[in-house]
C-alpha positions as CSV (number, residue, x, y, z in Angstrom):
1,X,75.4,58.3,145.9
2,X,75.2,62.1,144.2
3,X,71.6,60.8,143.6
4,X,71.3,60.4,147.4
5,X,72.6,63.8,148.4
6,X,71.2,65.5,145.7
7,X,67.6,64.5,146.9
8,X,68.8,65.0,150.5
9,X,69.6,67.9,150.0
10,X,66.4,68.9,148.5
11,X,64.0,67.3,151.3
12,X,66.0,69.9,153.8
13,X,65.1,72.4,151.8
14,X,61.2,72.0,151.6
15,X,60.9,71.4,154.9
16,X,63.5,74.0,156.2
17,X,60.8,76.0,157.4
18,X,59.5,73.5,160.2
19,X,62.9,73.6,161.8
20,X,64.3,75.8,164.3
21,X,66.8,77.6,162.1
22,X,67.9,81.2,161.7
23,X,66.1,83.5,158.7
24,X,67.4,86.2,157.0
25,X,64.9,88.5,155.9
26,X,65.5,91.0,153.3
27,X,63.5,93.8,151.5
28,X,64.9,94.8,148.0
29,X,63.6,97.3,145.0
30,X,64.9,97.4,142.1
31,X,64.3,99.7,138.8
32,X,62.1,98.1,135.6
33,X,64.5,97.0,132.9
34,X,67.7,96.5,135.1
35,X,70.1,93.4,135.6
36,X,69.7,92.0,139.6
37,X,72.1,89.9,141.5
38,X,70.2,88.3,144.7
39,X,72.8,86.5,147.0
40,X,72.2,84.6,149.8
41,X,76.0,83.8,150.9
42,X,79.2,84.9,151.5
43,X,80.9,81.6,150.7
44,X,82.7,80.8,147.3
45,X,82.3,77.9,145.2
46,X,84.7,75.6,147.2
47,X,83.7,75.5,150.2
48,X,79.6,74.9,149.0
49,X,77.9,71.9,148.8
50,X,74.9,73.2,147.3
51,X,72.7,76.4,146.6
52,X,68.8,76.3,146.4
53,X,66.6,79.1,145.2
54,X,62.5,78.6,145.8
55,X,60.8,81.3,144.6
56,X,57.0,82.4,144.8
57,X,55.2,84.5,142.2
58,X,52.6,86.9,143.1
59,X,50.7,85.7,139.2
60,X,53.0,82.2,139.0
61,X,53.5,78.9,139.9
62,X,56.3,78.7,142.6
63,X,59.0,77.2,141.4
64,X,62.6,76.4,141.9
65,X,66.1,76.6,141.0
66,X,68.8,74.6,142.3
67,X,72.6,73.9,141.3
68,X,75.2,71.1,143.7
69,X,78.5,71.9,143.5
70,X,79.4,68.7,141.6
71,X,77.9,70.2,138.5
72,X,74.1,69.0,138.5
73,X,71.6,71.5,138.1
74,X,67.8,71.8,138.5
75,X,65.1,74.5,136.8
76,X,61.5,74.3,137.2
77,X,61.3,78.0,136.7
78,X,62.3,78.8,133.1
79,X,61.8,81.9,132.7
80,X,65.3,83.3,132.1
81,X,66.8,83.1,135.7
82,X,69.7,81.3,136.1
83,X,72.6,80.5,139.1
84,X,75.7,82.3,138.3
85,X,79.1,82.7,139.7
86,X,81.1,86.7,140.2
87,X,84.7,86.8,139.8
88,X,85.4,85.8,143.2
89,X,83.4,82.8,143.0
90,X,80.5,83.9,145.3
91,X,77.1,82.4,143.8
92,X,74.2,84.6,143.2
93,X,70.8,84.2,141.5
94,X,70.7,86.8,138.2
95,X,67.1,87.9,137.1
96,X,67.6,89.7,133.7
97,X,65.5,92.6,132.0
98,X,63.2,92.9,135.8
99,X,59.4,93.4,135.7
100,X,56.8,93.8,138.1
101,X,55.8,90.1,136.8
102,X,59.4,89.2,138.7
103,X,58.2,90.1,142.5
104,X,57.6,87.9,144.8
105,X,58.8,85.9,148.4
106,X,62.7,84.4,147.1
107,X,63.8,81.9,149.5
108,X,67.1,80.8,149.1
109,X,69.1,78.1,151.2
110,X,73.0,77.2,150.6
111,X,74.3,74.6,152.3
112,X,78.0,74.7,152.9
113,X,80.7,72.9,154.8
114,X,80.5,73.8,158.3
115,X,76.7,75.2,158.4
116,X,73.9,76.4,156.6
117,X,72.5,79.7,155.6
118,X,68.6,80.6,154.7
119,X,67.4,84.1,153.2
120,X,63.8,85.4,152.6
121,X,63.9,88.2,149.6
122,X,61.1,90.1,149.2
123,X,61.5,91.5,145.5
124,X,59.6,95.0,144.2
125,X,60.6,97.0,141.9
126,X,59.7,100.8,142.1
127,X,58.2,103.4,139.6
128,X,58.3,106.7,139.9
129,X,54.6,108.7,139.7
130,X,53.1,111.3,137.9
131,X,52.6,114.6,140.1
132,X,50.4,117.5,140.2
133,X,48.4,120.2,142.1
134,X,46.1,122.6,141.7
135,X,43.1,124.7,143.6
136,X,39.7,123.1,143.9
137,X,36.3,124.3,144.8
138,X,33.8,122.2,147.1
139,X,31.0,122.6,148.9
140,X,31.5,126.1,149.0
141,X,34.9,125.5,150.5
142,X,38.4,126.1,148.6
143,X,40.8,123.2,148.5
144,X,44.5,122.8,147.5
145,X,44.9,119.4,145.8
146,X,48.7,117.3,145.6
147,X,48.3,114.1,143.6
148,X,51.0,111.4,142.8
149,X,49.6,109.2,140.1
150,X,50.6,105.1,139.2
151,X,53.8,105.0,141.5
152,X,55.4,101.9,143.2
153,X,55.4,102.0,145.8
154,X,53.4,104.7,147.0
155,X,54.5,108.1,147.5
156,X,54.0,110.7,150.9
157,X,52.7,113.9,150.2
158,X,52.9,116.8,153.1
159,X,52.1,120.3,153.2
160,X,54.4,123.4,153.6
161,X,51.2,124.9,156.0
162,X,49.6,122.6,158.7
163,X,45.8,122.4,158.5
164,X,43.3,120.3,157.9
165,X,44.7,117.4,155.2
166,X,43.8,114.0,154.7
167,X,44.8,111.8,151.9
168,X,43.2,108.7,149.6
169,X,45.8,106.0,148.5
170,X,44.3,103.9,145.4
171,X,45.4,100.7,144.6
172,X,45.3,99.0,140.5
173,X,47.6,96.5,139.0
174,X,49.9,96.7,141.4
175,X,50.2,100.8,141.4
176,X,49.4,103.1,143.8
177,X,48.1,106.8,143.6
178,X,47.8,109.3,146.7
179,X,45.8,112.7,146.4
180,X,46.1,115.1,150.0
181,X,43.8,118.0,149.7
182,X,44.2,120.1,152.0
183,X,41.4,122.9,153.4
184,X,42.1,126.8,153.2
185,X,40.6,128.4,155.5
186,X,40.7,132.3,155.9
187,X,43.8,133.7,157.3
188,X,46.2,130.9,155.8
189,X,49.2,132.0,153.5
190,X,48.0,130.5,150.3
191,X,51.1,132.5,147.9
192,X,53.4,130.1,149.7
193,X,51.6,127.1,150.1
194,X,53.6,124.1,148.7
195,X,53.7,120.7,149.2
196,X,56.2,117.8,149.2
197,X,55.8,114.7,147.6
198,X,58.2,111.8,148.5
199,X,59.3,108.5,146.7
200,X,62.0,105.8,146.8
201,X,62.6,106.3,143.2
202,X,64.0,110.0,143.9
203,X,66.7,111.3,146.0
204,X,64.9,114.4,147.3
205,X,61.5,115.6,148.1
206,X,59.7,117.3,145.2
207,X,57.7,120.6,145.5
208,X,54.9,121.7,143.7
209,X,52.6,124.5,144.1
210,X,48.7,125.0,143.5
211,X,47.8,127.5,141.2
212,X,44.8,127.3,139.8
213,X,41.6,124.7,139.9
214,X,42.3,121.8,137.5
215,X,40.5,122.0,134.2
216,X,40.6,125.8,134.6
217,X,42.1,127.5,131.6
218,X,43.1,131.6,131.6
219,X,39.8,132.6,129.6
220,X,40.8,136.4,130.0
221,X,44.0,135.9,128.4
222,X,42.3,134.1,125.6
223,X,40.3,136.8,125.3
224,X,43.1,139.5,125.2
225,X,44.8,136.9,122.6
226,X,41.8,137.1,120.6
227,X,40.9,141.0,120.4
228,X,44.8,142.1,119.8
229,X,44.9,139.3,116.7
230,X,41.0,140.4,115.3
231,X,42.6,143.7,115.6
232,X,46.1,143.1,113.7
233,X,43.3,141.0,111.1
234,X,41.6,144.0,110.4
235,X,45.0,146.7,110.3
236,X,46.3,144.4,107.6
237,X,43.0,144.1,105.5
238,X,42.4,147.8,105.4
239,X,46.1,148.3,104.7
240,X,45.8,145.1,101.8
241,X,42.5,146.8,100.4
242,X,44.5,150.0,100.1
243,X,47.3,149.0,98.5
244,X,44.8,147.3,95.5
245,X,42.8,150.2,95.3
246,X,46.2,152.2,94.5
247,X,47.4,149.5,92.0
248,X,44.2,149.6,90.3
249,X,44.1,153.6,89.9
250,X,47.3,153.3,88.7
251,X,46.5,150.6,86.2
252,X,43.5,152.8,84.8
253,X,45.6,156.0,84.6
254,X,48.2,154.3,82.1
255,X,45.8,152.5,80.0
256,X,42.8,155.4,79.8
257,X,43.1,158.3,77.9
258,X,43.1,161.7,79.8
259,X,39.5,163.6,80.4
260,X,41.0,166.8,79.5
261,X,42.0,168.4,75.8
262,X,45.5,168.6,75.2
263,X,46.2,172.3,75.7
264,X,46.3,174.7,72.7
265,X,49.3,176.6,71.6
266,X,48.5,180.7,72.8
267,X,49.8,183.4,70.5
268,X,51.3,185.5,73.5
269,X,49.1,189.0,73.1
270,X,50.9,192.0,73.0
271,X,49.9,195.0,75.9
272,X,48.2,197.6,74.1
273,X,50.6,200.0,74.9
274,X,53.1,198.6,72.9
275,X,51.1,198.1,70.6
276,X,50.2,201.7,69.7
277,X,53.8,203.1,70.5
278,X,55.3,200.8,67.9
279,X,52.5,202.1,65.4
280,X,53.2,205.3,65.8
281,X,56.6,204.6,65.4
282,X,56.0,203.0,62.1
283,X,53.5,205.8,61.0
284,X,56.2,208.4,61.8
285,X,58.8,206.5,59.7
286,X,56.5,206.6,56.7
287,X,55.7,210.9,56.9
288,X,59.7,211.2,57.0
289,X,60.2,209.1,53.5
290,X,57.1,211.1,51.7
291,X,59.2,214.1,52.7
């Protein structure tokens, strides 16, 4: 007999969507790496007579997952997803660790005393890109360019100044990059140009501004970089070269002998005036002894 219902209850759901019945459709996103809890009903364990969860993979199989109330279970999935109950006995389907290998069309159908309900899921999850802008030159015309890179979904970009913009949205692997360029013409307020790039990944808008063309790099301040350390070079070699020649000098002038003779010893000479008066003097003292 649980045989019975078990496959009856199977048969309604494979060909639930020949009959007339009400379809809840839903769009979710969720965040790479995080724990999600898809439900499909608001009844508790109790009052269910079974829950069934077909799902279709954009790069799998379809496959299903199935659980009755009496305890029997079914899993052609195996991938990790499993039925589980909360704490207040609601069921829900858990899909741990989520990856862009995870989205897909979940149909779920739970059958419970007194009616049944049937949800569509579509399941994404959403990456945040990489931004940037810059000024570009083409066709003899100047463009500002805003670019959001590998994002998923895609992002919007506007512009702070209305003009002339159109955009290219690029598809790979399931990400998506946008570039807006935007003409300038003469006249336009380019020192507050900005634009806005938006994402279901952020809470806000974010703003960049174009500065300069991409791949263009500030050679004048290079070259100002360049002289003022060629310059501080060249200080410091003179000053090094100096300070050797010094030590050297100094080296020779301890170890060499000096070029000049050591200076004589000079008998101080007498004035001549002195000379003869203390002569005389003596000459005098000799008449005066004679006498």
């Amino acid at each position: 007999m649980r045989n019975m219902i078990w496959i009856y209850a199977v048969v309604i759901f494979l060909l639930s969507e020949a009959w007339s019945m009400d379809t809840v459709v839903r769009h979710e996103t969720f965040f790479p790496g995080s724990e999600v809890q898809l439900t499909c009903s608001n009844k508790t364990w109790d009052t269910m007579l079974f829950v069934v969860w077909k799902i279709k993979l954009k790069d799998k199989n379809d496959c299903m997952i199935a659980f009755k109330n009496g305890g029997e279970s079914d899993d052609s999935c195996n991938d990790g997803k499993s039925l589980r109950n909360k704490s207040n006995a609601l069921s829900y389907l858990n899909i741990p660790n989520i990856s862009d290998t995870d989205e897909g069309l979940y149909k779920c159908e739970s059958v419970y005393s007194g009616g049944v309900n049937h949800y569509a899921i579509n399941v994404a999850i959403v990456v945040s890109p990489s931004i940037s802008a810059w000024l570009d030159h083409k066709d003899n015309k100047m463009f500002a360019v805003c670019k959001a890179e590998r994002g998923k979904p895609a992002a919007n970009i506007s512009w702070s100044n209305m003009g002339n913009a159109s955009s290219v949205e690029t598809g790979s692997d399931g990400f998506f990059t946008v570039e807006s360029r935007l003409e300038l013409v003469e006249g336009m307020d380019i020192e507050n140009l900005s634009c806005a790039i938006r994402h279901p990944n952020w809470k806000g808008e974010k703003f960049l501004v174009p500065k300069h063309e991409k791949g263009y790099f500030p050679w004048l301040y290079v070259l100002i970089v360049v002289v003022i350390i060629v310059l501080l070079a060249g200080i410091s070699f003179f000053a090094i070269k100096k300070i050797i020649t010094l030590r050297q000098c100094q080296q020779r002038c301890q170890t060499s002998p000096s070029k000049y003779p050591p200076a004589e010893d000079v008998e101080e000479v007498e004035p001549y005036a002195s000379y003869v008066q203390r002569v005389n003097s003596i000459y005098n003292s000799s008449i005066d002894l004679f006498r």
